[in-house]
N, CA, C and O of each residue as an XYZ file, in Angstrom:
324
protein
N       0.849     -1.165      0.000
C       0.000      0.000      0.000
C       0.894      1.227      0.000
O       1.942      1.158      0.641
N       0.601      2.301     -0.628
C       1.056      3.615     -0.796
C       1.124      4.069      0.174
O       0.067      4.236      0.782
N       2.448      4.509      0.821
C       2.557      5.448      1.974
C       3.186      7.138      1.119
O       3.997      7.366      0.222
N       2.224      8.081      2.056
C       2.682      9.430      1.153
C       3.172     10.129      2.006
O       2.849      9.507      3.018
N       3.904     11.261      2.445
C       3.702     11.630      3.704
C       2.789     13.265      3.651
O       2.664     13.666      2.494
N       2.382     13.882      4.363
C       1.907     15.084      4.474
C       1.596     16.211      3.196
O       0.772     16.511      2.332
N       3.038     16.617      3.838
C       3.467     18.027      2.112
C       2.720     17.294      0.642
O       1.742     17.729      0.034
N       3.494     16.124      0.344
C       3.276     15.208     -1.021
C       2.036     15.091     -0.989
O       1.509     15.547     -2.004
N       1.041     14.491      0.065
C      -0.687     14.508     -0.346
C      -0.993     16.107     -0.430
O      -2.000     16.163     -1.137
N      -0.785     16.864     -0.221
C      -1.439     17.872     -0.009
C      -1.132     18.734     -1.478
O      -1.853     19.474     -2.147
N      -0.080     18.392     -1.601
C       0.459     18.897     -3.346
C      -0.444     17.635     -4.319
O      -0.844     17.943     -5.441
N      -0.613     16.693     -3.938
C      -0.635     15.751     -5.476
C      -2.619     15.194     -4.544
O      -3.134     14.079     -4.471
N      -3.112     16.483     -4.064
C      -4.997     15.789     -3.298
C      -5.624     15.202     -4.136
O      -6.084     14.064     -4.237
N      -5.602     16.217     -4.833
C      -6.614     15.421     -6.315
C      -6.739     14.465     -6.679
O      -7.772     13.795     -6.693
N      -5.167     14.059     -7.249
C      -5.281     12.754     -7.941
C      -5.197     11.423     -6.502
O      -5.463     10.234     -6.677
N      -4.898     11.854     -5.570
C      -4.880     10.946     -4.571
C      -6.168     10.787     -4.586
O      -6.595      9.647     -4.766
N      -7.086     11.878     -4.402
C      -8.397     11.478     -4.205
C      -8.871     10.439     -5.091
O      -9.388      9.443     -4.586
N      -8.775     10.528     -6.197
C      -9.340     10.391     -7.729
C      -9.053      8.417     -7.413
O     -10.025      7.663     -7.363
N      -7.370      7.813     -7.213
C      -7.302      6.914     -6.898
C      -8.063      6.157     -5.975
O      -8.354      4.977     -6.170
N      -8.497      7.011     -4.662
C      -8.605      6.386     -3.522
C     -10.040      5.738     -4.317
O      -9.971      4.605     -4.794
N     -11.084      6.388     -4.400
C     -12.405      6.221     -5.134
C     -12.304      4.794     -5.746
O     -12.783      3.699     -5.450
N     -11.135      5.454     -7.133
C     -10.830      3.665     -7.532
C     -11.010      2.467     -7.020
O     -11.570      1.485     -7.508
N     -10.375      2.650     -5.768
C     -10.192      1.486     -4.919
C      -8.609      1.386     -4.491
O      -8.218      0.372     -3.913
N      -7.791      2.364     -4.761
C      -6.570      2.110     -4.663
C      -6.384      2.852     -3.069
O      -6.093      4.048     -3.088
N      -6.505      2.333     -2.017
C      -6.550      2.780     -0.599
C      -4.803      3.506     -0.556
O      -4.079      3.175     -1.495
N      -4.341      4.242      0.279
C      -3.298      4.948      0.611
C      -3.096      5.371      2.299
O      -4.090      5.411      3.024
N      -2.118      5.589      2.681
C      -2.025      6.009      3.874
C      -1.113      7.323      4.088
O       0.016      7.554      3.656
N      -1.788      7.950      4.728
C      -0.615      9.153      4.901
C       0.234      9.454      5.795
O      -0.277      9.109      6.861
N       1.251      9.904      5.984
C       2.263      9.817      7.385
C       2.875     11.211      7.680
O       2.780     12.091      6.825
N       3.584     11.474      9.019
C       3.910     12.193      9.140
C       5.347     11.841      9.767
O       5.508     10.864     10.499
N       6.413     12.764      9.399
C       8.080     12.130      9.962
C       7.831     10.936      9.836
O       7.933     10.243     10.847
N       7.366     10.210      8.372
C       7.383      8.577      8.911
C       6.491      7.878      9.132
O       6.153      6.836      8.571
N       5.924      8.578     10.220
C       5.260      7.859     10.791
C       3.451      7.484     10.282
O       2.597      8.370     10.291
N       3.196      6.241      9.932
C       2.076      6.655      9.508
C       0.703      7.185     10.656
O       0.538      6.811     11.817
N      -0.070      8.076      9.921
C      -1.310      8.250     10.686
C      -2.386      8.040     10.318
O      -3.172      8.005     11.265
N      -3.042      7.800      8.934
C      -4.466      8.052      8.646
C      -4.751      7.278      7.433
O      -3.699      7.502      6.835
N      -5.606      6.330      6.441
C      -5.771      5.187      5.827
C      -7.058      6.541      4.695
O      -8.084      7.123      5.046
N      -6.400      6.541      3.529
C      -7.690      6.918      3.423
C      -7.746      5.736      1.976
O      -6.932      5.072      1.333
N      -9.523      6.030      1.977
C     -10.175      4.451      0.783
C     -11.597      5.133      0.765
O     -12.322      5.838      1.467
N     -11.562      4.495     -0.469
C     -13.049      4.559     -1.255
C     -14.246      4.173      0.366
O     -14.159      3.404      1.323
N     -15.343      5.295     -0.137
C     -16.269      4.623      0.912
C     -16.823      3.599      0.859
O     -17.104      2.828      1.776
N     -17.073      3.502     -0.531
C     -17.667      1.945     -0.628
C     -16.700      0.726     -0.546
O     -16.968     -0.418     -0.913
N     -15.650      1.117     -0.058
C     -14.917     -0.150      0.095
C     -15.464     -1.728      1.157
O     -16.660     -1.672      1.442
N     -15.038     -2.463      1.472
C     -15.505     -3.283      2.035
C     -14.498     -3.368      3.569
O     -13.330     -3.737      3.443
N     -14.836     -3.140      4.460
C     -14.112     -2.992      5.667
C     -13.356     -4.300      5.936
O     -14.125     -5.221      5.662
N     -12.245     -4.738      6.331
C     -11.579     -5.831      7.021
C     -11.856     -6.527      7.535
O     -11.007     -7.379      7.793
N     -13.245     -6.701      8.079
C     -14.222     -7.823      8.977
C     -15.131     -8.185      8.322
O     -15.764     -9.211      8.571
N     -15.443     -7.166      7.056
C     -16.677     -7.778      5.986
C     -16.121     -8.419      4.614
O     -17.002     -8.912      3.909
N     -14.643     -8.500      4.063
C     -13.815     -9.476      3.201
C     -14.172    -11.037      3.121
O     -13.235    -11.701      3.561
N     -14.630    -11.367      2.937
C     -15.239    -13.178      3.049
C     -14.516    -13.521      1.735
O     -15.078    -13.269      0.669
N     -13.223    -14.116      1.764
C     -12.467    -14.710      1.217
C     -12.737    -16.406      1.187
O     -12.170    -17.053      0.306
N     -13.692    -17.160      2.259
C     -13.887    -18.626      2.052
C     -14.764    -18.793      0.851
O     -15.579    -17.962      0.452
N     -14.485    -20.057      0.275
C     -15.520    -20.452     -0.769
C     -15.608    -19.811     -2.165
O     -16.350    -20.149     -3.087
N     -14.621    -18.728     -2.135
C     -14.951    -17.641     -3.559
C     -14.661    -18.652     -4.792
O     -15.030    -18.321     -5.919
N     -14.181    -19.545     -4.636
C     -13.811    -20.645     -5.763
C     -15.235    -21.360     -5.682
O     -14.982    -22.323     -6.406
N     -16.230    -21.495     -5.387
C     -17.148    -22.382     -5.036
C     -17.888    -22.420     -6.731
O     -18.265    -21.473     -7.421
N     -17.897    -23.811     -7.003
C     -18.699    -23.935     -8.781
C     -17.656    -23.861     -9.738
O     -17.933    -24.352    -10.833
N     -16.220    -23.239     -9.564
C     -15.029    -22.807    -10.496
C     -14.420    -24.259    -10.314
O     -13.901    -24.514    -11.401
N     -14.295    -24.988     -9.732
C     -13.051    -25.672     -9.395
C     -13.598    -27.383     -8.539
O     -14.265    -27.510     -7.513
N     -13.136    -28.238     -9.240
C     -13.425    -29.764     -8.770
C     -12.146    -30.039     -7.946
O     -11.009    -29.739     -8.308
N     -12.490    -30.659     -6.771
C     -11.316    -31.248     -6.192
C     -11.756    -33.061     -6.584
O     -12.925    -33.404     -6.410
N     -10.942    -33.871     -6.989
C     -10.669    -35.115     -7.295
C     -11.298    -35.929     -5.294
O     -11.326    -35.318     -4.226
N     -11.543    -36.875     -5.474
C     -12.042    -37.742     -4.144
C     -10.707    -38.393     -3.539
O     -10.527    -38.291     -2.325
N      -9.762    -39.058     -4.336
C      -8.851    -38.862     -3.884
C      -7.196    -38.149     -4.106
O      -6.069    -38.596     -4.323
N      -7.831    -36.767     -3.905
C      -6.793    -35.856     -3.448
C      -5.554    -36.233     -2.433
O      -4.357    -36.197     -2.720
N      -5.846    -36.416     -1.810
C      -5.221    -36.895     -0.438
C      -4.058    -38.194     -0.897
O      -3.116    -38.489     -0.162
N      -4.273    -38.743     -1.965
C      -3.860    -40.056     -2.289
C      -3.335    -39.700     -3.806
O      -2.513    -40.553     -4.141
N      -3.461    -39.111     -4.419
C      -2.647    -38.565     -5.404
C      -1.343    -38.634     -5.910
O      -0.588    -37.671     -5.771
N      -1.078    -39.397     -6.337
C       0.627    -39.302     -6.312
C       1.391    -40.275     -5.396
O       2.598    -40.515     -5.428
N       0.651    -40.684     -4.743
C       1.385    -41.477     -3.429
C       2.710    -42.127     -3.881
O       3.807    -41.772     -3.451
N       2.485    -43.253     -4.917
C       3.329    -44.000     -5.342
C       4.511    -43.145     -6.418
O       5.405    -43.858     -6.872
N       4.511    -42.459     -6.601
C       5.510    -41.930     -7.002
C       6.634    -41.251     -5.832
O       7.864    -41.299     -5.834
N       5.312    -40.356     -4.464
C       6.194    -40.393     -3.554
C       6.762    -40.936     -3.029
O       7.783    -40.445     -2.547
N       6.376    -42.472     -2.788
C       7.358    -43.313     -2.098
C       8.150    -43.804     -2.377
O       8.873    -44.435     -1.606
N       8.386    -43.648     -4.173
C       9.771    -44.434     -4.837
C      10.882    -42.806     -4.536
O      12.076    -42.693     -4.259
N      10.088    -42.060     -4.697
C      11.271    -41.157     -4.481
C      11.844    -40.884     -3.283
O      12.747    -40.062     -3.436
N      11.665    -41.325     -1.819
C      12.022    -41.259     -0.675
C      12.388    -42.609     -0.114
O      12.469    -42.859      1.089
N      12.695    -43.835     -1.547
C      13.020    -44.854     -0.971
C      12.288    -45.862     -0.534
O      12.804    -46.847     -0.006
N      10.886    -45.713     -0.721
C       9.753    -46.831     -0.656
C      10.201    -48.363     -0.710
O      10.111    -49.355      0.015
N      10.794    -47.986     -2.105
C      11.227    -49.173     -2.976
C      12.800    -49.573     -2.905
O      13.838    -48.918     -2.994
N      12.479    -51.066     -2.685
C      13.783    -51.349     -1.976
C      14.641    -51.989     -3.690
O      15.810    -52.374     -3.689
């Protein structure tokens, strides 16, 4: 994420603004240090992100997954005498 500090947002607001809207969130700092997050309002807050399942209907997992390959792993670690 974009850290800017003070002077630099205040010279370049506009187009900071213009991004943030986008969706391109930024933070601003002062000596460094950061202080303040700014983002689109309609963004989606950090507790409302639901990242489980977004693959759900895209993508088959095989039944045995788990068992996949086995025999190849075990010749390569010496299975096979």
């Amino acid at each position: 994420m974009l850290t800017i500090n003070i002077h630099e947002a205040k010279t370049h607001l506009s187009r900071l603004v213009e991004q943030a809207a986008k969706g391109e969130s930024f933070i601003i700092a002062k000596a460094g240090r950061p202080l303040v997050k700014v983002m689109a309002l309609d963004a989606p807050e950090t507790g409302q992100m639901r990242r489980l399942g977004f693959l759900a209907g895209h993508i088959a997992v095989p039944d045995d997954f788990d068992r996949m390959g086995s025999a190849e792993i075990e010749s390569m670690f010496g299975g096979e005498a």
